[in-house]
C-alpha positions in Angstrom: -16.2 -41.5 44.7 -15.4 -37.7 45.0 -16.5 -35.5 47.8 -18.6 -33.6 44.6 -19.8 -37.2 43.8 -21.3 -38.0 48.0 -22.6 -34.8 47.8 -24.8 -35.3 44.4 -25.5 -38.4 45.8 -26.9 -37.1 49.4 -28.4 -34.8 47.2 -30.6 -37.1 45.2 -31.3 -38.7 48.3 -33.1 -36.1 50.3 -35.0 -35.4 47.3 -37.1 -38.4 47.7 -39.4 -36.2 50.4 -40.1 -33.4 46.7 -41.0 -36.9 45.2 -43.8 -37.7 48.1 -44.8 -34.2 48.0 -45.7 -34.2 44.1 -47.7 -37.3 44.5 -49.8 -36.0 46.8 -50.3 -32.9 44.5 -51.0 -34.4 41.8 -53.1 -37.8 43.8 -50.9 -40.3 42.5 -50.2 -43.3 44.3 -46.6 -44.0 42.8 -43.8 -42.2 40.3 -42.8 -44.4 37.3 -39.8 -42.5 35.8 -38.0 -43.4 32.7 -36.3 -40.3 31.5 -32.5 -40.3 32.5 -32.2 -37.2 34.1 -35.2 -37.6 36.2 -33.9 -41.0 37.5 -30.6 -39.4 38.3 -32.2 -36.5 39.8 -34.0 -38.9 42.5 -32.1 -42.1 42.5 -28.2 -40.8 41.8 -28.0 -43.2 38.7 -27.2 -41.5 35.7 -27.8 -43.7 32.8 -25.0 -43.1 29.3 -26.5 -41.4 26.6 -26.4 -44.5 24.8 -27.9 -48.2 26.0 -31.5 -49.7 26.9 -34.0 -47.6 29.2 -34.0 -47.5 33.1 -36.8 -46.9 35.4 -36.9 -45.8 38.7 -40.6 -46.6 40.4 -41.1 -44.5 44.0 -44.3 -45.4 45.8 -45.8 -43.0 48.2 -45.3 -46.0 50.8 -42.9 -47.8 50.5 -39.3 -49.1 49.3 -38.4 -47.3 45.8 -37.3 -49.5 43.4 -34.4 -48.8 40.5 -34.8 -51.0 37.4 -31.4 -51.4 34.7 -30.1 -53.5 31.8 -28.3 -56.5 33.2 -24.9 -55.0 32.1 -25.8 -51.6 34.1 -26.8 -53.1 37.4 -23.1 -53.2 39.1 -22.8 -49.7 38.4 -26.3 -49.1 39.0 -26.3 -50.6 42.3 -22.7 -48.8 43.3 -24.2 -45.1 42.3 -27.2 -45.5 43.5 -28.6 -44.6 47.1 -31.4 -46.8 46.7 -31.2 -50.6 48.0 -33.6 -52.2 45.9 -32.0 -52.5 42.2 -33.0 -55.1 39.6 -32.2 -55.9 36.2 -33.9 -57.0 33.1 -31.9 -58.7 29.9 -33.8 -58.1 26.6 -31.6 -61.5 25.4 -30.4 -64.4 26.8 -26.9 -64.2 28.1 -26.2 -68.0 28.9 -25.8 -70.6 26.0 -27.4 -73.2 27.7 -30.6 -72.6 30.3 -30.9 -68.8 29.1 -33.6 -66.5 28.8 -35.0 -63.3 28.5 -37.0 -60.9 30.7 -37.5 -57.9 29.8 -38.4 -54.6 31.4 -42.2 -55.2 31.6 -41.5 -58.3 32.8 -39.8 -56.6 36.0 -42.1 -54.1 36.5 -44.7 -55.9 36.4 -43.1 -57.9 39.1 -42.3 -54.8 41.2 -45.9 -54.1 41.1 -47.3 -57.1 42.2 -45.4 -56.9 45.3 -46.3 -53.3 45.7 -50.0 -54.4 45.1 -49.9 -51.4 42.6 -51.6 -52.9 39.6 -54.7 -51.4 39.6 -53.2 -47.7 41.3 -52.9 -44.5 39.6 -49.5 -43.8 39.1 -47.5 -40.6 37.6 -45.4 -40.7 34.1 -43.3 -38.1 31.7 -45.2 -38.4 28.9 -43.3 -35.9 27.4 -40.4 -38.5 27.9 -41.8 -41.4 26.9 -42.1 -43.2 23.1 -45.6 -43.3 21.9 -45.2 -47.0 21.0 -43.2 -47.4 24.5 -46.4 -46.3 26.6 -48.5 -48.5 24.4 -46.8 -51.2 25.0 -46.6 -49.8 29.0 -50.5 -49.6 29.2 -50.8 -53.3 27.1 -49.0 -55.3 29.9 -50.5 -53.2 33.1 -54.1 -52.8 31.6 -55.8 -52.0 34.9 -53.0 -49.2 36.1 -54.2 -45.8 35.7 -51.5 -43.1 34.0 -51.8 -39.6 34.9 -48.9 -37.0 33.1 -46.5 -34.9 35.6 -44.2 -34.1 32.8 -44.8 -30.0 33.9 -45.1 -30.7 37.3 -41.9 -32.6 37.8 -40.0 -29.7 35.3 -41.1 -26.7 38.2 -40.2 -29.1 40.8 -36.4 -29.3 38.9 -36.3 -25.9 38.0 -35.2 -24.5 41.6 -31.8 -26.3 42.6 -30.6 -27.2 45.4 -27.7 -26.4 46.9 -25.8 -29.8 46.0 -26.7 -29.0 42.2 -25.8 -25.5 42.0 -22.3 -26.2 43.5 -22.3 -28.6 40.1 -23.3 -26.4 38.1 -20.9 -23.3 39.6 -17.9 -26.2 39.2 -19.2 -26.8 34.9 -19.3 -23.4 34.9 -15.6 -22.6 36.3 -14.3 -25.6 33.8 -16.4 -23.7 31.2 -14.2 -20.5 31.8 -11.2 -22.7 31.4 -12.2 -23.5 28.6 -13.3 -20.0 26.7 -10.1 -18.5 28.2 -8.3 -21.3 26.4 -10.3 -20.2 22.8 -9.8 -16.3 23.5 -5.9 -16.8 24.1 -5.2 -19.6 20.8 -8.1 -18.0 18.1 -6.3 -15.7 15.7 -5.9 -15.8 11.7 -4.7 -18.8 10.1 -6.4 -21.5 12.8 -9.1 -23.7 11.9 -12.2 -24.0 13.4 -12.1 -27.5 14.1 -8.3 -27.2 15.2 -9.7 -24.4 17.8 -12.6 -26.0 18.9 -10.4 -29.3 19.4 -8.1 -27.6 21.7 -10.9 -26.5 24.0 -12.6 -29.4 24.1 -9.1 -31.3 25.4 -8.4 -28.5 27.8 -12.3 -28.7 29.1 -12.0 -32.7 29.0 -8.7 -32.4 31.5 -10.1 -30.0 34.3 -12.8 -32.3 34.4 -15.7 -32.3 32.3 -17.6 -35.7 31.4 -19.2 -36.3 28.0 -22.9 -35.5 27.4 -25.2 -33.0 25.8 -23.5 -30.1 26.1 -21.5 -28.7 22.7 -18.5 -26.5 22.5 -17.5 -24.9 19.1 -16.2 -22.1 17.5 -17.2 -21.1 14.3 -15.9 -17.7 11.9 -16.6 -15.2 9.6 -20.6 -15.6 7.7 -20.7 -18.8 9.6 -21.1 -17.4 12.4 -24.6 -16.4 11.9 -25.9 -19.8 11.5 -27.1 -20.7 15.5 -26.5 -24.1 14.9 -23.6 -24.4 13.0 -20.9 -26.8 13.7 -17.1 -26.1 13.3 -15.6 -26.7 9.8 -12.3 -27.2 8.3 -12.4 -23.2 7.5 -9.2 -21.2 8.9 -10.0 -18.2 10.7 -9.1 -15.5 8.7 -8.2 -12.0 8.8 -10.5 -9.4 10.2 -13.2 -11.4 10.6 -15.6 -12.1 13.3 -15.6 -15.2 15.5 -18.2 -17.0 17.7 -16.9 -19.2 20.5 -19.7 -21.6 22.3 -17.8 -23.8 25.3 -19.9 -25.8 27.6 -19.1 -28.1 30.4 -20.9 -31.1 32.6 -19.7 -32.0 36.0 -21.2 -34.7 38.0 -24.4 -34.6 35.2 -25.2 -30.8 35.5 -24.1 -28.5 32.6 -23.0 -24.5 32.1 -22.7 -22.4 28.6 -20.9 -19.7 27.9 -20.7 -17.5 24.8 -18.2 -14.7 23.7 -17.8 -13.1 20.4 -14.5 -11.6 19.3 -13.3 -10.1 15.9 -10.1 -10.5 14.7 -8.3 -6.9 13.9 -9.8 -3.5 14.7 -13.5 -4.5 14.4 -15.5 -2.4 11.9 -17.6 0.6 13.1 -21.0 -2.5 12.4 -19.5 -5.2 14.3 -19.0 -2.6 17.6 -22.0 -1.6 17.4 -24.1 -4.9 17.5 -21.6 -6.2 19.9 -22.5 -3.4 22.1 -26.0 -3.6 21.7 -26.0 -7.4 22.6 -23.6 -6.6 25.6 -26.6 -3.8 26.9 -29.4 -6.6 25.9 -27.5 -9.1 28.0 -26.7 -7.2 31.0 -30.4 -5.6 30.9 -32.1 -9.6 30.8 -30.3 -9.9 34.1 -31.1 -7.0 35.7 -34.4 -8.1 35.3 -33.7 -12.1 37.0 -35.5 -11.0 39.9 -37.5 -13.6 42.3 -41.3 -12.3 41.9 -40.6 -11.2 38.3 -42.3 -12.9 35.2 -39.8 -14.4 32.9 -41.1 -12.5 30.1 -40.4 -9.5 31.6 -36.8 -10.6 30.7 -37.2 -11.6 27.3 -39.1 -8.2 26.8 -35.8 -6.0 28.3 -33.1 -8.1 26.3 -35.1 -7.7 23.3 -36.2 -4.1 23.8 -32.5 -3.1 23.5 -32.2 -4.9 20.8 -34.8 -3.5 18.7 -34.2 0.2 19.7 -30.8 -0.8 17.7 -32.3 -1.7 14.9 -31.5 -5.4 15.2 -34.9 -7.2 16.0 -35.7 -8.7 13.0 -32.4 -10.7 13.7 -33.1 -11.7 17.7 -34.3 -15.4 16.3 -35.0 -16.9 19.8 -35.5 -16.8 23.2 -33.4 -14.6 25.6 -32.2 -18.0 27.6 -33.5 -20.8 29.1 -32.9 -23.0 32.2 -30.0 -25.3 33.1 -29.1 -28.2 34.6 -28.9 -31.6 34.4 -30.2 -30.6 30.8 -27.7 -27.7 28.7 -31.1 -26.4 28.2 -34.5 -27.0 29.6 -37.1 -25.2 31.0 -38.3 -22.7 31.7 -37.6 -21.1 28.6 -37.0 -17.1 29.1 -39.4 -15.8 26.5 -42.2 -13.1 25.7 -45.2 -15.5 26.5 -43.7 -17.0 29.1 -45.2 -15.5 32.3 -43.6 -18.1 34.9 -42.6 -16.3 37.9 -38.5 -16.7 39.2 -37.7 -17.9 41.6 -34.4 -18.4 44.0 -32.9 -21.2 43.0 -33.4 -21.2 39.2 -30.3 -21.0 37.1 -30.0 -19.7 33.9 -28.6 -19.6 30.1 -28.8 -15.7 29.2 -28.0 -15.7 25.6 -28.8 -12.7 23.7 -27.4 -12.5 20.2 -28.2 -10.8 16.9 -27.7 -13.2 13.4 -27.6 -11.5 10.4 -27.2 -13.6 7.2 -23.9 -12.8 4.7 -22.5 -10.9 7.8 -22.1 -12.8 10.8 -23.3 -13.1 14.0 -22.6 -11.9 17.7 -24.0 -13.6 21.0 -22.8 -13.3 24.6 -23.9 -16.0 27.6 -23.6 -16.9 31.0 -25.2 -19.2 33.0 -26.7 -17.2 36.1 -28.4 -18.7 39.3 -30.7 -16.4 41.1 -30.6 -15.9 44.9 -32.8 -13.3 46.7 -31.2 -10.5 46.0 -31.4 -10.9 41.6 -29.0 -12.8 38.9 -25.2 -13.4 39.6 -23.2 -14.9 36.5 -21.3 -17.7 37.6 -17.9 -16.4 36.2 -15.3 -14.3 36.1 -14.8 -13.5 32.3 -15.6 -10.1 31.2 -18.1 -9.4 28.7 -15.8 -7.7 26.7 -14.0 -9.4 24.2 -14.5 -6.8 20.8 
């Protein structure tokens, strides 16, 4: 395991004490955690993107308890700080004398010898299948479920030290990675053949699969949000949006950078600039004490005394972490105070259909003093 690695891993141990501090704010007698990231977050385990749930199940005395597929538990048991881990098998894996057990089968189990069957006990029920917690609340009918989906998100939403370090290492593989597209984009490549080579260079200094997606798109294209990169070469004077994004040890970073291809037209300078000044305004206002809607209402302010509101489509940024994005969200009715240790997607950017579009990001972690972008790249790239 790398030093990175012990570190994330310490981390998610000493985090157990937030988990005891939650339940007794929200008088729950036990945590019963399915989403991924949460069970990473506490345990160290971070289940693929693929493959059967996990659970991780933390009474407020007592042994937590880390439950995997039978063909996770090695690993499970390996990554994890937590001594208790069990599996389940949802189908028999010997020909003769097999059977199944299944994860209520486990749990159930694990709360017997907890004597939690009839305790309250938190969930994500923003996480959680509807026909999953049905089936939950079938085979424990005397536990009672109460919903700490938004408490546990504030509790995420200020990093520790261990995660930021992750986050400031995505975010350094991230510049690799936009340096890489700034230095090979030029008429004649495709967009595909671009975003390939950044997503080999971000791959070799380090980044792991996930969530996060890195892209480069051209020319009207460019003003779909969403768009994904296309067999279309890059052509002459034309304007070009790169999106690179890195995870390291589960936590992510984005940047953005628009660049034009020639002398850009008296329009494209213009918008560029104006995004650039609605950018560097939303973190001038990352401020712990401030409402995050104050920073929404600076980025777009600039924007619209440019004459380009109609085409700010969404919200200045959003957090990041072990999610590319999650909350808070940076928006107008979003009055959420900051605080030191959140980190940040600022993403400004002006779409217009038929012409293109131009957005510039960081990610940017707030200390006491205000926002600080985690790289090195200039702004300017028009």
């Amino acid at each position: 395991m790398t030093v990175a690695g012990v570190a994330s891993l310490l981390g998610a141990s000493m985090r157990i004490e937030k988990a005891y501090g939650l339940m007794r704010a929200s008088e729950v007698d036990a945590l019963l955690l399915f989403n991924p990231k949460s069970i990473y977050y506490f345990a160290g385990f971070l289940k693929p993107l693929l493959g059967e749930d996990s659970a991780l199940f933390i009474p407020l005395d007592g042994e937590p308890v880390l439950v995997v597929p039978r063909y996770e538990f090695d690993r499970a048991a390996e990554s994890s700080w937590i001594k208790d881990v069990r599996y389940y098998s949802t189908y028999p894996v010997k020909i003769e004398g097999g059977k199944s057990r299944g994860i209520f089968d486990v749990l159930r189990e694990v709360f017997a010898e907890k004597d939690m069957l009839d305790r309250r006990v938190g969930v994500e029920l923003q996480d959680i299948k509807a026909s999953f917690f049905e089936g939950l609340k079938r085979e424990m009918p005397k536990m009672g479920f109460k919903d700490i989906s938004d408490t546990l998100w504030r509790l995420r939403s200020i990093k520790d030290i261990a995660e930021i370090d992750n986050i400031r290492k995505a975010a350094e593989i991230a510049e690799k990675g936009l340096r890489t597209a700034l230095e090979l984009i030029s008429p004649g490549i495709s967009e595909i053949e671009a975003t390939s080579e950044v997503k080999g260079v971000l791959m070799m200094a380090g980044s792991q699969e996930g969530e996060g997606e890195s892209k480069v798109v051209s020319g009207e294209r460019s003003a779909y949000p969403y768009a994904s990169p296309s067999s279309k070469k890059i052509g002459e004077n034309e304007i070009v949006t790169v999106v690179v994004s890195a995870n390291y040890n589960g936590y992510y970073a984005r940047l953005s950078r628009t660049l034009y291809t020639g002398k850009p037209k008296d329009k494209h300078k213009e918008i560029f600039e104006t995004v650039k000044r609605a950018f560097l305004s939303a973190v001038k206002e990352l401020k712990p004490g401030e409402e995050l809607s104050k920073v929404d209402q600076a980025a777009r302010k600039v924007i619209k005394e440019g004459g380009y509101e109609e085409f700010f489509i969404y919200p200045t940024g959003s957090g990041v972490g072990l999610s590319i994005e999650e909350p808070p969200v940076i928006s107008l009715n979003n009055n959420e105070p900051i605080r030191a240790g959140m980190v940040f997607s600022i993403k400004p950017a002006v779409y217009i259909p038929r012409f293109g579009g131009v957005r510039i990001e960081n990610t940017v972690v707030v200390d006491e003093e205000g926002g600080k972008s985690l790289v090195r790249i200039p702004l300017e790239t028009m």
